[in-house]
N, C-alpha and C positions, 0 to 999 in steps of 0.2 A: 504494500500500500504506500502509495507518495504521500510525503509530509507537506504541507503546506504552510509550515514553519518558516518564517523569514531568518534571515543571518543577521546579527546586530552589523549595523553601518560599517564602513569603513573608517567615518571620521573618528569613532571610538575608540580606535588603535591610532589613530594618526595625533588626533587630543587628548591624550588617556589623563582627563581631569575627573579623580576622585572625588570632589565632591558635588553631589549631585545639583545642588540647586544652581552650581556654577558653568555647569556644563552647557543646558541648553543656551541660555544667554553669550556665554562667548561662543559657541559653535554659529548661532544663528550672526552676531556680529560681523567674525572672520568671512563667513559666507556670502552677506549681504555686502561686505567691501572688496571679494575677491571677484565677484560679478559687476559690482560696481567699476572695478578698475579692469576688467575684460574690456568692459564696455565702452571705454572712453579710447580704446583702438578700433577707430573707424576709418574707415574710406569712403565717401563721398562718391556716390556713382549714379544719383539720381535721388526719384524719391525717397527710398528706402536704401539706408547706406549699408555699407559689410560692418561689421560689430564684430568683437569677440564675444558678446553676449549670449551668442549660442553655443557656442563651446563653455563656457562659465554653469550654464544653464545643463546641459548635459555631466558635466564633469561635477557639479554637485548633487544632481540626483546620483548620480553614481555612487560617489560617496559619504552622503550624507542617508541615502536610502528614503521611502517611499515617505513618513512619515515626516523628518525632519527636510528633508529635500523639498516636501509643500509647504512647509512653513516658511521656509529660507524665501522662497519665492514669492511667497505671499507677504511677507514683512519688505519685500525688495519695492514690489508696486506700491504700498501703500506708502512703504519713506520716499519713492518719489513722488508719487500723485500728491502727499502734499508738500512738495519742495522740495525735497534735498536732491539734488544736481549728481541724481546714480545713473541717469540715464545715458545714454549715448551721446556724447559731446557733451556731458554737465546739464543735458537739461533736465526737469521738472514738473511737474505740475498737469493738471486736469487735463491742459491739451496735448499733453503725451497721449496718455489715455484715453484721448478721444480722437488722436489724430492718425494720420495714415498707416503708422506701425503699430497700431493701439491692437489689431489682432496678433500679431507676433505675439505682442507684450505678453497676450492673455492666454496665448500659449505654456508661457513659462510652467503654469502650477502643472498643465496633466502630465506634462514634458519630465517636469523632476521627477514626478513621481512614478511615472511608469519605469523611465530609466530604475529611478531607485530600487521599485518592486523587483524588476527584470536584475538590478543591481545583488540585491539581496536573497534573490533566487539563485545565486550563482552564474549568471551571464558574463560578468566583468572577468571570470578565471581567468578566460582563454580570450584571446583577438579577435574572433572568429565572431564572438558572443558577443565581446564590447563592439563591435560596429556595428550588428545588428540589435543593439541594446541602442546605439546612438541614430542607427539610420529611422527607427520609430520614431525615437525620440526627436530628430527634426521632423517628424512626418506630423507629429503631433503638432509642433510647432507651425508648419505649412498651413496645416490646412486652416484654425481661425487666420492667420496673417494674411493670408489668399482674399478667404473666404470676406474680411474686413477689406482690403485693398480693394476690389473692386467697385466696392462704391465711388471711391476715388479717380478711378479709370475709365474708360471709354467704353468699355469690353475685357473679356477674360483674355484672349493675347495679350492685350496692353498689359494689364494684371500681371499675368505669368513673365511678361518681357521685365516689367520691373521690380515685380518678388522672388520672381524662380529664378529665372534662367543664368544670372548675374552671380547668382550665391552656389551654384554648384560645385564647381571647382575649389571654393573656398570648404565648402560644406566635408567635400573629399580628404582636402588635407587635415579639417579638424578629427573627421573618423580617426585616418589614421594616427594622427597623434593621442589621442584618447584609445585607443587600440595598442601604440607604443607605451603609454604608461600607465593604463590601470591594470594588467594583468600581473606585469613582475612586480608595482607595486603590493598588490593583496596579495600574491607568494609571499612576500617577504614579510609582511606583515602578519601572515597569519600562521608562521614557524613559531 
């Protein structure tokens, strides 16, 4: 019979802070400013710019896992929607959230946490797992950021010309570096 027992995160070997009340508080911190400073490597290519945002975004559900990986994300939108300068280039505020990458944004939570589930399942071992732990995991991300852009756009080509097509290549190199470092890191940490 298969256990449906999750693995405790990764971040719990990587923070191993013994006392409990301290833990989630600076885990959620480190998290919300290691996404926060992904994000403020952009490139400008149109509407919607390249971010590291989705890699931050993937690489904490991975390690923060299915539980703490929603929260991370969810404390992430709400200190920027009301101001603080986490988002992509420093911005802030309501019209983040309500503006043309406002579905991306809102991809973030199912994005950590499926990674995470998928994360704590055992997916992250092997390479194999971590990119199809991460190609969902943008796919999650795609489809509200799409599904928002369009309003924006003329038609679904324009859409896909200025949400998809641009970020592919970017997308590939993040697999693989997320494929390069969450496998031999959970070996090593789980000796």
């Amino acid at each position: 019979m298969a256990s449906w027992a999750l693995t405790p995160p990764l971040i719990h070997e990587l923070i191993p802070i013994r006392v409990g009340y301290l833990r989630l508080p600076v885990q959620l911190v480190l998290g919300v400013a290691f996404l926060a400073l992904l994000a403020q490597l952009r490139i400008d290519i149109g509407p919607v710019p390249i971010t590291g945002q989705t890699l931050g975004v993937l690489l904490i559900g991975a390690a923060y896992g299915l539980k703490l990986g929603s929260l991370t994300m969810l404390l992430y939108l709400l200190l920027g929607g009301a101001g603080l300068g986490v988002f992509a280039g420093g911005a802030a505020g309501w019209s983040v959230l309500t503006g043309m990458t406002a579905g991306y944004l809102a991809g973030f939570v199912p994005a950590a946490a499926l990674v995470g589930y998928l994360a704590q399942r055992g997916w992250t071992q092997s390479a194999k797992g971590t990119m199809a732990a991460m190609l969902l995991g943008n796919m999650v991300i795609y489809l509200p950021g799409l599904g928002w852009l369009v309003q924006f756009a003329s038609d679904w080509p324009t859409a896909l010309q200025w949400g998809l097509y641009p970020f592919i290549p970017g997308d590939v190199l993040k697999l693989i570096i997320a494929a390069s470092l969450l496998p031999p890191l959970t070996r090593y940490l789980s000796r």
